[in-house]
N, C-alpha and C positions, 0 to 999 in steps of 0.2 A: 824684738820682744815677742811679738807672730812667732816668729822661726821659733822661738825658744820653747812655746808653748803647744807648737801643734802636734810633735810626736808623742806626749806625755799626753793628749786627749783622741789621738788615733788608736791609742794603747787600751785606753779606756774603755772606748767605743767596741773595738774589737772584743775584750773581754765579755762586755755588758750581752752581744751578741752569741758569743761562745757559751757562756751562760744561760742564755734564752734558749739557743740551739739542743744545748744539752739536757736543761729543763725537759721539752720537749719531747726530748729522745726518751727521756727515763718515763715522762707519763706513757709515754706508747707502750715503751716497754714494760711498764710496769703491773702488777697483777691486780685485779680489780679488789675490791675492799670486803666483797663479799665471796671470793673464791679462794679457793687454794692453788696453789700455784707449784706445779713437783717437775722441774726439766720442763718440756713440752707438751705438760699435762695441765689442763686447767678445768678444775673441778668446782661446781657451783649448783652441787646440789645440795638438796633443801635449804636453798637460802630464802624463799619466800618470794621470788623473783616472778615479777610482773613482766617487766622489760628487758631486753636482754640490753649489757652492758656496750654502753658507747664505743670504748676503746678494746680489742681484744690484739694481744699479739702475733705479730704474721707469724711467729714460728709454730705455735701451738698445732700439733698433731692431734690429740686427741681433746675435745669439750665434753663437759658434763653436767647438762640441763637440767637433769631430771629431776622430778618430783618439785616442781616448782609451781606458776600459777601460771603462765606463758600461752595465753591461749591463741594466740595469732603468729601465722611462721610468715612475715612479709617477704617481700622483696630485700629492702633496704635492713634487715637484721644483723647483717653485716657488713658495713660502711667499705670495707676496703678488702681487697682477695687475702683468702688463705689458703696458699698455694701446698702447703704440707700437710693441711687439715685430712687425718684419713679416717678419722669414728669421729660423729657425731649421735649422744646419746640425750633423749629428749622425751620418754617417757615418762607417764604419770604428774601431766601437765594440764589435762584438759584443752588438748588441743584440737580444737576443730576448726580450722580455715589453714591452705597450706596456699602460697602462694604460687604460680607456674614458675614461675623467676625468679623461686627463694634459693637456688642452689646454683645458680650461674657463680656465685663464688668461689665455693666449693669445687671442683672438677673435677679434684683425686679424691675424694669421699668413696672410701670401701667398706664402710661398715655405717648404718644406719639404723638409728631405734625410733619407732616412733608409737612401741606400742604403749595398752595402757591410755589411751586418749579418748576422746569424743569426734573421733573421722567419720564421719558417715559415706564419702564418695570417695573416688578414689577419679580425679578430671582427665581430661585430654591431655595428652604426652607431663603428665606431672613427674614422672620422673626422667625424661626422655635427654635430661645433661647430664644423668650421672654415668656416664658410659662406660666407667671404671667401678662401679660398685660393684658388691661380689657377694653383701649380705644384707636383706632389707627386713626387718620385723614391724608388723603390724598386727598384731595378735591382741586381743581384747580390745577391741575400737566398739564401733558400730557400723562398720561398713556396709552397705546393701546392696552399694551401685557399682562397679567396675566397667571405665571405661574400658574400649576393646584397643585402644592405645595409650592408655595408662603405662604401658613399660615397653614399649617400643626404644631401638637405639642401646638398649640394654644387654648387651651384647656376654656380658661379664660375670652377671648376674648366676650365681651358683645353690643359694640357698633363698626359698621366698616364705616366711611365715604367715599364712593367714587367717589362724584357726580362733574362736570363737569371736565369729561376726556374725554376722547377720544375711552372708552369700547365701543366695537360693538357685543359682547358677554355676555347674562347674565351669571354670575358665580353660576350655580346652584347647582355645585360641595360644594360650603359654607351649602346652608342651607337644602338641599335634605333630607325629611322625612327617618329615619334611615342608611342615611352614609352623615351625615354631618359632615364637615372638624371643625366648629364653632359651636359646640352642645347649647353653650350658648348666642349665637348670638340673641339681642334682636331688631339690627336697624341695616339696613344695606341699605344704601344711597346711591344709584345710579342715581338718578336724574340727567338731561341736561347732558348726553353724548349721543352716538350713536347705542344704540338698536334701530334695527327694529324689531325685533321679540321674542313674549314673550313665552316661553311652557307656555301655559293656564291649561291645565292638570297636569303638575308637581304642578304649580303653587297652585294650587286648592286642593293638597294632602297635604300643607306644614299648620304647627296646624296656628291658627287662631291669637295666641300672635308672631308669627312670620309674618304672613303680616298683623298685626296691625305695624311693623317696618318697613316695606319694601317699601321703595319710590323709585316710578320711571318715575315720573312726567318729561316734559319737555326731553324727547325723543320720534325719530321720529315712532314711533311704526304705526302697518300698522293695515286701522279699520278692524275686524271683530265681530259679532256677538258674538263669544265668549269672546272676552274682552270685549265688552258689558258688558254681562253677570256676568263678573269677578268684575270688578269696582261699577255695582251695584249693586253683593250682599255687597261690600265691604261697599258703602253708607250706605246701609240698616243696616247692623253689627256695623254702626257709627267706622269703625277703621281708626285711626288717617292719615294713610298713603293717603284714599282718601277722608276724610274730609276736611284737612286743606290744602289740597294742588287740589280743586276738580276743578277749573277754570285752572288749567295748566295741568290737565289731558286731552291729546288730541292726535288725532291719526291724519295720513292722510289720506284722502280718494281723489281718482281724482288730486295727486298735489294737495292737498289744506289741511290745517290742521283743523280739527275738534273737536269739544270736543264730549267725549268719552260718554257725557251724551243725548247726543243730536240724537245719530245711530238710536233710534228708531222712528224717524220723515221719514215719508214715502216719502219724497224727498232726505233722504239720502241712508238707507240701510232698516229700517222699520223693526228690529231686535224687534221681538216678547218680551213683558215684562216680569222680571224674577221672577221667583216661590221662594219662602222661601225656606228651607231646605226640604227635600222629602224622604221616603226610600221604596220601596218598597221588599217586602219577598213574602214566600212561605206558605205553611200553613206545620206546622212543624219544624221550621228550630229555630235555634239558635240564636238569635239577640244582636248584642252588640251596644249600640248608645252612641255617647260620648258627654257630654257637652263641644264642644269646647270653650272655653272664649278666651276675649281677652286682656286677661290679665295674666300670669304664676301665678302659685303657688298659686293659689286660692282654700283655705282650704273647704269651705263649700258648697257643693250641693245637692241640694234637686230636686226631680223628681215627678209630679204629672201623673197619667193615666189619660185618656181622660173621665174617670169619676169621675176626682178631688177625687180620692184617693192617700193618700202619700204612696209613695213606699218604705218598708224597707229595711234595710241596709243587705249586704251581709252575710251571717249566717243562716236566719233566712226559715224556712219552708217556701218557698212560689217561686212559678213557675219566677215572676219577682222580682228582686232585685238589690240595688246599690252595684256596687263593690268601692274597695280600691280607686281608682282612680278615682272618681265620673261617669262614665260609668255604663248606665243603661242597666241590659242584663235580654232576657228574652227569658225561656226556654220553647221547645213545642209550640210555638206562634199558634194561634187562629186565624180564624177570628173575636171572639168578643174582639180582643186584639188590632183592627186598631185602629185611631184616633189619634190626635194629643195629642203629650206629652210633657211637658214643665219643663224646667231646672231651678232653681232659682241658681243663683251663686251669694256669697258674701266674701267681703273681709274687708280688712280696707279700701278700696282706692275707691271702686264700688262698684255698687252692679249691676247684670246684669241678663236677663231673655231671653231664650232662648227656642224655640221652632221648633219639629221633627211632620212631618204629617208622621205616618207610613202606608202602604197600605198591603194589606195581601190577596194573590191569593189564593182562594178554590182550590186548587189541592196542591201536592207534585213533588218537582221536578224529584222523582222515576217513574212516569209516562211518563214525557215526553220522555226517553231512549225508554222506552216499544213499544212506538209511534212511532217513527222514524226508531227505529229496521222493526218493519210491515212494515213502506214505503219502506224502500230501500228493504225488502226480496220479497214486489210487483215489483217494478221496476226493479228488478234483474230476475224476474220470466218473466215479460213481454219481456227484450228483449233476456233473450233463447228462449222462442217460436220465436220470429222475426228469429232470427240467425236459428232455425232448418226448418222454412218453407221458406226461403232463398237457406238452403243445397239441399232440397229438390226441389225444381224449377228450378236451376241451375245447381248442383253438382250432379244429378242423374248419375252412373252411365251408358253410351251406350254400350247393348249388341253389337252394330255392327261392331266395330272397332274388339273385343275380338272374334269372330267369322271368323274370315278371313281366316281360315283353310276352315271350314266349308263349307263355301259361295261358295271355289274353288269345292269342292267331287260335292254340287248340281248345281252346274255349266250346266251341259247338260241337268239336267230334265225342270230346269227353262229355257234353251231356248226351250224346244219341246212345254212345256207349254206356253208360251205367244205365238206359233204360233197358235196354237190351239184355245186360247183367242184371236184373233187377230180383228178388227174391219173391215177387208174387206176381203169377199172370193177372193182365189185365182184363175183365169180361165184361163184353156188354150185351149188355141184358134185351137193346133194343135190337131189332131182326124182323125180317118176316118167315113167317112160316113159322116160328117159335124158336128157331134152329138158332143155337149156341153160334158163333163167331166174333172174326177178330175185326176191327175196321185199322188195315197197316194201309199206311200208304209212302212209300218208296221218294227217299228222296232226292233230287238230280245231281246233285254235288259227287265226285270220285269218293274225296273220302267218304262217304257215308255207308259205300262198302257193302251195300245190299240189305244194312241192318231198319230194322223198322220201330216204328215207335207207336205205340197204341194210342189210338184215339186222339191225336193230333198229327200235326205237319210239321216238319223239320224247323218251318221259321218260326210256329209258334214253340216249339220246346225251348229256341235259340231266345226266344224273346223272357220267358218264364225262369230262367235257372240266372238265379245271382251268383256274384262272387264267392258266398262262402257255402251254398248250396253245392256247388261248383268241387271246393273241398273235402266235403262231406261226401260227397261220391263215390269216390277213389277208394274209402275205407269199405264201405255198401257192397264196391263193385264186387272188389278182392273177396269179401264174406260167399257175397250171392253165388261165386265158383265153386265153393264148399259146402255150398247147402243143399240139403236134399232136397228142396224143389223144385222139379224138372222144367226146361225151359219150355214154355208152350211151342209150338211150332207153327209155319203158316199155313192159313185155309187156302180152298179151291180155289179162291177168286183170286189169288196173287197170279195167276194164268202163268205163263212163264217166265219167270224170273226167280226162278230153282235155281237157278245158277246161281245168282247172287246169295241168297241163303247160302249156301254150300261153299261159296268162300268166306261169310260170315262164320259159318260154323268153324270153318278154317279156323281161323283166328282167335275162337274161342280157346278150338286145342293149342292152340301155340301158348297164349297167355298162361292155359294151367301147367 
């Protein structure tokens, strides 16, 4: 009875499973109640949608968010991978909170909208798994902030929209000639937010198919000359960035907005007009000149010399040549190598012509070192003499402070001698007989040299003259040689020692 009954309720059983299984299968697969559903398209826009839908099918390729009320992108928004998903559109949602780890589902995601929202930042590596994206829009948010690894990993990345936010920063860290975050970055849209200030110099280094993309119209940028400069070579080059957008190219000058084309009007700033491309060298030197275009991946250029000869390709015997990379280099440069040289660039899309005036200085930059070396070993020469005929005038040493020993031993001769030198004889009035005379009296010592001293003794002169009487002498003495008043001479009673006198006078003559 068993036996009879159990394959007729295995039968069941399976069913009832098969069933459930398939159940199953169709809700996964099935389109949500509020979306349209077209092949691998699943659209759910303006549905009034708060939450995004539980179930979404792995096949769908393209979603369509937008215009809903979604104001939260978590993590977990989509419960299971979609490995085909490649646009997701999510705009005009009010969205402001984006999770770091909302797109780890996603991987192959190449197209991205997220404009139209409430984003004010933009976090650390937020977009750093989509490493296959190639188009991100964020245009009308509120942006302010831009981490400086917000797009890192992003390798793919060709087109970035960021234009009317609230950036007061350009992000140069994106497209910086050799550490660019966005190597592939061909438009990058910063237009009407809040730059006032451009690096004009960075600027101007970045290749030429990158600011053929670069807009940044419709911010309040501040004028100078060199944005001048910047915008009209940009005219001149025809790149799209300040052609098509060249009437909202304006700066401010004075509070008052200006168009950027207009500086050179001598009632505004009178910014001198800009020169074509320029290069000046040295005679000698190594020259590499590129054909910038503006355009990437332009297969064919051709370089003529300023004597309309075509210049061959890299290989080939000859002083100038095209390299790999259309870059025209040329070695040992001449002065009959100046002149203007021009680029032919073609593609499928353009075709474009470009021109280099090269300039070329008769000298070698090895001279000028040579040059400068001689000036500074003049100028270095010139002020030791100063500093030694300085030492000299000022820093002499004075024998007289170093003599102080000295000065005391001739102490007593220098006072006998400025008596002797003195500018007024000494008389004494006391005498007999009435008779005018001298009272000298001679004293023992060698030095004293036969000079005599009026109306004292040698010990007492020696006892009376101070130190700085002593100084005062020396000036006295030197006077009293050139003064008219004759030395008195000695009386009868000196008996004989005429002799001494007489080598005194000596010495007199000698001194004058």
């Amino acid at each position: 009875m068993w036996l009879r009954w159990r394959w007729p309720l295995a039968a069941v059983l399976a069913l009832g499973l098969g069933l459930s299984l398939s159940r199953g299968a169709v809700l996964a697969l099935a389109c949500p109640k509020e979306c349209v559903c077209a092949s691998n398209i699943l659209s759910c826009s303006k549905a009034s949608l708060k939450i995004f839908p539980p179930h979404l099918p792995p096949y769908v390729a393209v979603l369509d968010f937008s215009h809903n009320e979604l104001g939260r992108l978590r993590a977990e928004w989509t419960p299971s991978p979609l490995p085909l998903l490649h646009s997701l559109l999510l705009s005009h949602n009010g969205l402001s909170f984006i999770s770091t780890e909302a797109f780890c589902n996603v991987p192959r995601l190449k197209y991205l909208d997220l404009s139209s929202n409430a984003i004010s930042s933009l976090g650390e590596n937020l977009f750093s798994k989509l490493e296959e994206l190639e188009v991100l829009l964020l245009y009308a948010n509120r942006i302010t902030k831009i981490d400086r690894t917000a797009f890192e990993e992003m390798g793919s990345l060709r087109r970035l929209y960021l234009s009317h936010n609230k950036i007061s920063r350009f992000p140069l860290e994106l497209v910086k000639k050799g550490e660019a975050q966005l190597p592939e970055l061909a438009l990058l849209d910063l237009s009407s937010n809040e730059i006032k200030h451009l690096s004009v110099k960075e600027v101007n280094r970045l290749p030429a198919w990158v600011k053929n993309g670069l807009y940044v119209h419709g911010n309040p940028l501040t004028c100078h000359c060199e944005l001048y400069n910047l915008f009209t070579h940009w005219q001149k080059r025809q790149l799209s960035s300040a052609v098509d957008f060249e009437e909202e190219l304006k700066c401010f000058h004075n509070g008052e907005a200006v168009q950027i084309s207009s500086l050179s009007d001598p009632r505004l700033m009178n910014c001198s007009e800009f020169k074509e491309q320029a290069l000046e060298v040295h005679r000698g030197e190594k020259v590499v000149i590129n054909c910038d275009t503006r355009q990437r991946g332009v297969a064919i250029r051709e370089w003529l010399t300023p004597k309309f000869e075509r210049v061959p390709q890299e290989g080939e015997n000859s002083s100038i040549s095209v390299l790999a990379n259309g870059s025209l280099q040329i070695r040992n440069i001449s002065v009959d190598d100046m002149g203007p040289y021009t680029c032919y660039a073609a593609s499928q899309v353009f075709n474009e012509t470009l021109y280099v005036h090269v300039t070329v200085h008769n000298y070698s930059l090895h001279g000028i070192p040579d040059t400068l070396n001689t000036a500074y070993t003049t100028l270095v020469g010139c002020i030791l003499s100063v500093i030694l005929v300085l030492i000299y005038l000022y820093l002499t040493p004075c024998r007289c402070w170093c003599r102080h020993s000295e000065k005391q031993a001739e102490q007593h001769e220098d006072s006998i001698n400025s008596s002797v030198l003195s500018t007024t004889p000494n008389h004494n009035a006391e005498g007999t007989g009435g008779k005018e005379g001298l009272n000298r009296h001679t004293g023992n010592e060698q030095g004293q040299n036969g000079k005599c001293k009026p109306n004292s003794s040698p010990q007492q002169g020696m006892k009376g003259v101070s130190k700085g009487e002593r100084k005062m002498s020396d000036p006295d003495s030197v006077c009293s040689v050139f003064s008219d008043t004759p030395i008195v001479g000695g009386s009868q009673n000196e008996g004989g020692r005429g002799g001494s006198r007489d080598k005194g006078k000596a010495e007199l003559v000698g001194l004058l």
